[in-house]
Phi, psi and omega in degrees: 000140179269161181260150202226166177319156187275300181321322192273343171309310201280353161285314192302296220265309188263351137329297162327282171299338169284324184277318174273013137288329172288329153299342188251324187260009163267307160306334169286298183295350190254332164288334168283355184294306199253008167067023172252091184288034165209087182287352189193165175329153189274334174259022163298284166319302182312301221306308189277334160320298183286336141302294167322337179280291183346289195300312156286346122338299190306303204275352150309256168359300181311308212283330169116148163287350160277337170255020146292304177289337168322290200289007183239032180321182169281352198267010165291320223267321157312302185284340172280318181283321175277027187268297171318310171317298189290332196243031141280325149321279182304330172290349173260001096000298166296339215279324168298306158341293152305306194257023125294354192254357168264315194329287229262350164109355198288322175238164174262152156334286129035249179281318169316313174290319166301297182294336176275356160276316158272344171290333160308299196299291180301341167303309205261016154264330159291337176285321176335308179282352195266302192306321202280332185266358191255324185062000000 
């Protein structure tokens, strides 16, 4: 079996997690856009969660448990909790957000819910890839 890099885990993992986060902020921007809260299939954002998962399972697995650990250091384990950090903020943000932009009529219940449910998602996976490529 080939064994594959510590380094090709942590490219792999943020490839991944940068498209289904650009999938939850694409879906997003697109239900506020077209005033639907379903601009595209509903299971798009899963679809591409549950494949970044796949995949960085797979590419864990090629690579051997040892350069599993490599890649799950501690400056992963720094950067995923603020990532997390910073994106509970912002998800507790939309929520004034919204409801103000419910307030004043510009969106429906509906589409506020479909974007604040994936833009919560695209935050804390882009900041993730952001915290993770600036190292």
């Amino acid at each position: 079996m080939t064994k594959i890099s510590a380094g090709s885990i942590i490219r792999v993992r943020q490839i991944m997690l940068g498209l289904a986060g650009l999938a939850c902020l694409g879906y997003a921007i697109a239900a506020l856009v077209t005033g639907r809260p379903d601009p595209v299939a509903f299971w798009v954002p899963g679809a591409f969660g549950v494949l970044a998962a796949l995949v960085i399972t797979g590419s864990f697995f090629l690579a051997g448990r040892a350069q599993g650990q490599v890649a799950s250091d501690e400056l992963y384990h720094a950067e995923n909790a603020r990532a997390q950090r910073i994106a509970y903020w912002v998800a507790l943000g939309l929520y004034p957000l919204f409801g103000a932009l419910l307030a004043v009529g510009l969106v429906t219940f509906p589409v506020a819910f479909a974007a604040m449910g994936t833009l919560t998602g695209a935050v804390y996976l882009l900041l993730f890839v952001l915290l993770n490529v600036r190292g």
